[in-house]
C-alpha positions as CSV (number, residue, x, y, z in Angstrom):
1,X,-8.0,5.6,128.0
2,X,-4.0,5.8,128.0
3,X,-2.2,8.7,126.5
4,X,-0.4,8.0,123.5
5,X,3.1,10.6,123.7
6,X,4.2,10.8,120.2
7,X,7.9,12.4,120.1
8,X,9.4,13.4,116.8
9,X,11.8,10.7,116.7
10,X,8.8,7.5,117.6
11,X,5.8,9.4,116.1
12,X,4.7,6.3,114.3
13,X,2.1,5.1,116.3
14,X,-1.2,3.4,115.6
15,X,-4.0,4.9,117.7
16,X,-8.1,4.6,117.2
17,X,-9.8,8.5,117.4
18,X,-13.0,9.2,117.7
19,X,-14.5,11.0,114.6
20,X,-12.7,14.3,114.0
21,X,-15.1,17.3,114.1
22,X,-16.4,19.4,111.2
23,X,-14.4,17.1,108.7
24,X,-16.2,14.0,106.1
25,X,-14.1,11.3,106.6
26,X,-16.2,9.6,104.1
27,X,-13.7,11.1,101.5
28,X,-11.8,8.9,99.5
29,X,-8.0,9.4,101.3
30,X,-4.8,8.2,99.7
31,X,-1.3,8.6,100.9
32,X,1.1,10.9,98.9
33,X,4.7,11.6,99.2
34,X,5.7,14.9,101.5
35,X,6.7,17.8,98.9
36,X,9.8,19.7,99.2
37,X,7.6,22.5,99.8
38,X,6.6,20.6,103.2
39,X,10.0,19.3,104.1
40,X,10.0,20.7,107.9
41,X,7.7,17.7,108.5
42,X,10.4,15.1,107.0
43,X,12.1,15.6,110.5
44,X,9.2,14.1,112.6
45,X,10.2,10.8,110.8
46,X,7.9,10.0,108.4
47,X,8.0,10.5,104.6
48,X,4.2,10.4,103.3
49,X,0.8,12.2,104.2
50,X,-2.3,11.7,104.0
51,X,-4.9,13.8,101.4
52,X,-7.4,15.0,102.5
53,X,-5.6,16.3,105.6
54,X,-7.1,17.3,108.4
55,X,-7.8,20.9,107.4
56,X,-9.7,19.9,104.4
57,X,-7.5,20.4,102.0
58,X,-8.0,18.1,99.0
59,X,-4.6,17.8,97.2
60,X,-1.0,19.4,97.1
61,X,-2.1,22.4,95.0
62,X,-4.2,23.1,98.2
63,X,-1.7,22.6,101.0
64,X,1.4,23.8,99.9
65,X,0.3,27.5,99.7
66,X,-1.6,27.0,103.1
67,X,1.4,25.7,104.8
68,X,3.7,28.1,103.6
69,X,1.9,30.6,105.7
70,X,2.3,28.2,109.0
71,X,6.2,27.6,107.9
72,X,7.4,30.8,108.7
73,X,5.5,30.6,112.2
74,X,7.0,26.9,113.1
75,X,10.4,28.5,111.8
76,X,10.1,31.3,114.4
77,X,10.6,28.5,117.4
78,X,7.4,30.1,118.8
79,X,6.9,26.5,120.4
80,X,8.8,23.2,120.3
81,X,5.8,21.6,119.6
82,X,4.1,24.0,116.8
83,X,5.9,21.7,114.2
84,X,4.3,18.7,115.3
85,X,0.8,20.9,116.0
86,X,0.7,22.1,112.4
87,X,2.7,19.3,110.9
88,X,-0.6,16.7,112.1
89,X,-3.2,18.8,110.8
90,X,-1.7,19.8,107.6
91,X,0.8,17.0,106.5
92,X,-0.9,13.9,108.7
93,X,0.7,10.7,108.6
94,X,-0.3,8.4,106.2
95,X,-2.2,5.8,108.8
96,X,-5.8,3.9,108.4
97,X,-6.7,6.9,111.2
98,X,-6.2,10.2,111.7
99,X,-4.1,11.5,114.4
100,X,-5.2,14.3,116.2
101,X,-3.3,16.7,118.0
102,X,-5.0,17.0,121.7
103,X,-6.8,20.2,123.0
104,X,-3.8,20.4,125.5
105,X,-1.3,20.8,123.0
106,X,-3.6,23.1,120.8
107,X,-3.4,25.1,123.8
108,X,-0.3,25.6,124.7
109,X,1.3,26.1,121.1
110,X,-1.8,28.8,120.5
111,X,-0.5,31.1,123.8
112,X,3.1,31.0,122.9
113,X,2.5,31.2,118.6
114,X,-0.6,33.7,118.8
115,X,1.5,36.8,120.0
116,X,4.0,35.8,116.9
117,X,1.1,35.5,114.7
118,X,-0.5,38.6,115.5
119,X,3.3,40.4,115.2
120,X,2.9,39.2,111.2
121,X,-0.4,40.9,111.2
122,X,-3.0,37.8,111.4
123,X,-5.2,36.4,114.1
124,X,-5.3,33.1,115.6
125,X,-7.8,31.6,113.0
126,X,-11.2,30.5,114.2
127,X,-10.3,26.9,112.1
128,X,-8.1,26.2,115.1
129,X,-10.1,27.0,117.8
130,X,-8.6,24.4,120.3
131,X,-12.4,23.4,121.5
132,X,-12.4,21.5,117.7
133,X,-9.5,19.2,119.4
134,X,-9.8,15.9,121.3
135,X,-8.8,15.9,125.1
136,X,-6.5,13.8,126.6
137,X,-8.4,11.4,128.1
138,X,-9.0,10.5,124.3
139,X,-6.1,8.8,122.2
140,X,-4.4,12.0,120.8
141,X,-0.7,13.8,120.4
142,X,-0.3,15.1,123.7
143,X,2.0,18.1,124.4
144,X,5.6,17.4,124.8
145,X,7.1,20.6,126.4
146,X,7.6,19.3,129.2
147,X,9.7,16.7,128.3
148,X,11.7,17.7,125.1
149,X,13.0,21.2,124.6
150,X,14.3,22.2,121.7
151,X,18.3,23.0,120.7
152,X,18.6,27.1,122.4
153,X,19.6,29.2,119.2
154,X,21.4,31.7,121.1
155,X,20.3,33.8,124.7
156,X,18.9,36.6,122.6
157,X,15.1,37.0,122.2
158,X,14.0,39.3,119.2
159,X,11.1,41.3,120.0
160,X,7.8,41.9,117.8
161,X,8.0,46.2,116.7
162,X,7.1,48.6,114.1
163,X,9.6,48.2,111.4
164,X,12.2,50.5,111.5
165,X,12.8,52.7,108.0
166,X,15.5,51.8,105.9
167,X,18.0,54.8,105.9
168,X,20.7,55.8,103.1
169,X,22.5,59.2,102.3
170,X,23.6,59.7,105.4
171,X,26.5,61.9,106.9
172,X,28.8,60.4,108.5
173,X,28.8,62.0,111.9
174,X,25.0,61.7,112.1
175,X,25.8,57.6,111.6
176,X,28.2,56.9,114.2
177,X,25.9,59.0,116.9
178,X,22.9,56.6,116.2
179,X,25.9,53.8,116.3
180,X,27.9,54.2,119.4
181,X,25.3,53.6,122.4
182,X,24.2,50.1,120.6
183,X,25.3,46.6,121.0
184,X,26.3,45.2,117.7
185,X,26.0,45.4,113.9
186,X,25.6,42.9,111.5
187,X,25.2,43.1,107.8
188,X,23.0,41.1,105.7
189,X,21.8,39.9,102.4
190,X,18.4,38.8,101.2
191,X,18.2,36.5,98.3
192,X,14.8,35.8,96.8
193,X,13.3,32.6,95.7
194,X,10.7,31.3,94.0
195,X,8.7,27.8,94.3
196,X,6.9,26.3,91.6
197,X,3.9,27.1,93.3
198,X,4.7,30.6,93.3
199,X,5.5,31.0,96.7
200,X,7.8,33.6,98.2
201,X,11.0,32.2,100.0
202,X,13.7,34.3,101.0
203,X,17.9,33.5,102.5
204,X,19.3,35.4,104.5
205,X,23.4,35.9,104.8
206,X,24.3,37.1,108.1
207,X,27.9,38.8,109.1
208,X,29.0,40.4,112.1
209,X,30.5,43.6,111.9
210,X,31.0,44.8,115.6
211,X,30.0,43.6,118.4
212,X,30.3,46.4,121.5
213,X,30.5,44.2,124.4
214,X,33.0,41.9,124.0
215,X,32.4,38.2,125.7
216,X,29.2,39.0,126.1
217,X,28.1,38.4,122.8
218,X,29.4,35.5,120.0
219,X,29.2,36.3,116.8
220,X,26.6,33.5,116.3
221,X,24.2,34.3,118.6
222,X,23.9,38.1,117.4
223,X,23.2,36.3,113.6
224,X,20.8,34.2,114.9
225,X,18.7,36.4,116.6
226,X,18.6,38.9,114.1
227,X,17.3,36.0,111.5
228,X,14.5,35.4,114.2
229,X,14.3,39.0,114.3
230,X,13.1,38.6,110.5
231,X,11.1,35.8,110.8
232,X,9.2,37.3,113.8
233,X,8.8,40.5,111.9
234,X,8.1,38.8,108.9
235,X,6.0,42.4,107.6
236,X,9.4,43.9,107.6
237,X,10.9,41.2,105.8
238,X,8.2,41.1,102.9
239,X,8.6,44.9,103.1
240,X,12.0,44.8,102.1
241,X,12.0,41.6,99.5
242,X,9.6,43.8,97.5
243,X,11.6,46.5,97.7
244,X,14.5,44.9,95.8
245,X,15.4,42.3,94.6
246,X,19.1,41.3,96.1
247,X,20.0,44.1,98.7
248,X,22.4,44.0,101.9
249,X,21.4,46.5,104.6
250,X,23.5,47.0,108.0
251,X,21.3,45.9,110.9
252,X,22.0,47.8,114.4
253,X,20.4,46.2,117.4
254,X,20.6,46.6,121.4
255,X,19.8,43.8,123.8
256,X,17.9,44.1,127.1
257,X,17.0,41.4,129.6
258,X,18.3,39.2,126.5
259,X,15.9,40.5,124.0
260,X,16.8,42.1,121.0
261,X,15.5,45.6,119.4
262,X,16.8,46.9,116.0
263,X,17.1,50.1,116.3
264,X,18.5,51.2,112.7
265,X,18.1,49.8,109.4
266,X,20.7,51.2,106.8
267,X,20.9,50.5,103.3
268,X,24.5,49.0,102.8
269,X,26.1,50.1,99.6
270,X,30.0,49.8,98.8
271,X,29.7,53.2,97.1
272,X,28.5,54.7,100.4
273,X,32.1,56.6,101.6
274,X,29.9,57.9,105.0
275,X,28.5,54.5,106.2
276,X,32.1,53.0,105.5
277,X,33.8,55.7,107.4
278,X,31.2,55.4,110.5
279,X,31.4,51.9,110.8
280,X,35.3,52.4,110.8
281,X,35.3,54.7,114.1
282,X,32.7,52.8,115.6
283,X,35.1,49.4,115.0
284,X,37.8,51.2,116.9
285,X,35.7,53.2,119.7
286,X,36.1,56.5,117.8
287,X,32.9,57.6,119.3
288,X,33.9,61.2,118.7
């Protein structure tokens, strides 16, 4: 049977699939409009879903908090094709049939995504065991990563580690030593919000302060990987948010082999005379 290639700016395509696996379609389905809440799957080019989906669940009240847990993860760039993967099963487009994703591309998003997963504390779940999946010799969404890749986000890689401790009251001589053998600093500001299904979304603000090796590093690269730093660490972010409410907190990392490892996480106050002072000597090389 010929593969049908569905790319996020064509993926309207009418295709017959066999029966899906663990799932009643005799349910009564209707088409809804995507929610706000789901908006990452506007982007694939098509503006309603079909309920139930192809986990099971029945109605919005049901999918939104599901796929806020999978938003984070298709935010994290773990795969280009994780937002089509989890986009299919949990916001399906609205077609007499449902479209599977194929085992192939179940595959390949679960070797890259799993090691992000498991970073945020959870395990590939046994509801996506990729044997549930059609193969490719059936009509299915096969894997595009070999054919699209996604816009790069900068050279830097964040890595998944234990969550440094946020550090205040600090001297300032103590500071600028864990300062002046790291790349770059950045500051940044969480702001908290709240959907009305009561789920927790965050922003982050993101400023350079220094950067140590100059032309090595733009200042936008060093932001972005330190927000994929917080996605991919996502218990450090939560760890934070509950913390306080609205907070800024210097970030120092150091790059190797183009990855990225915070190595200090300080609490950034205006009040604090000793982090000012530090980050003053480091700006001008005054390691001493």
């Amino acid at each position: 049977m010929e593969h049908h290639k569905m790319f996020p700016g064509a993926f309207i395509l009418a295709v017959v699939l066999r029966a899906a696996m663990g799932f009643d379609f005799g349910l009564s389905t209707k088409c809804v409009a995507i929610p706000k809440e789901m908006a990452v799957c506007h982007d694939i080019s098509y503006s309603e879903m079909r309920l139930p989906n192809l986990m099971g669940h029945t109605n919005l009240a049901e999918a939104i908090p599901r796929f806020a847990k999978w938003k984070r993860l298709m935010q994290t760039g773990c795969h280009p094709d994780a937002r089509t993967f989890f986009c299919s099963l949990l916001a399906p487009i609205c077609l007499d049939r449902f479209i599977h994703p194929c085992r192939s591309m179940c595959v390949a998003v679960q070797e890259s995504c799993a090691p992000v997963l498991r970073c945020q504390g959870h395990p590939w779940p046994s509801s996506l065991n990729c044997d549930r999946f059609p193969s490719d010799e059936d009509s299915c969404l096969v894997s595009l990563s070999e054919e699209y890749k996604p816009p790069l986000t900068g050279f830097l890689k964040p890595t998944c580690q234990t969550c440094p401790p946020v550090e205040e009251f600090l001297r300032h001589k103590r500071v600028l030593e864990s300062f002046c053998d790291k790349v770059f600093a950045v500051k940044v500001k969480f702001s908290r919000k709240t959907s009305v299904f009561s789920l927790q979304e965050y922003h982050i603000d993101c400023q350079v302060e220094v950067i140590n090796q100059e032309g090595m590093l733009l200042p936008y690269e060093a932001c972005s990987a330190i927000e994929q730093w917080f996605l991919i660490n996502d218990n450090c972010t939560q760890e934070m948010l509950h913390t306080h409410y609205l907070m800024a907190y210097l970030i120092v990392a150091t790059t190797d082999d183009n990855s990225i490892f915070v190595n200090h996480i300080y609490r950034w106050q205006t009040w604090n005379s000793e982090l000012t002072l530090a980050m003053r000597k480091w700006i001008h090389r005054n390691c001493m």
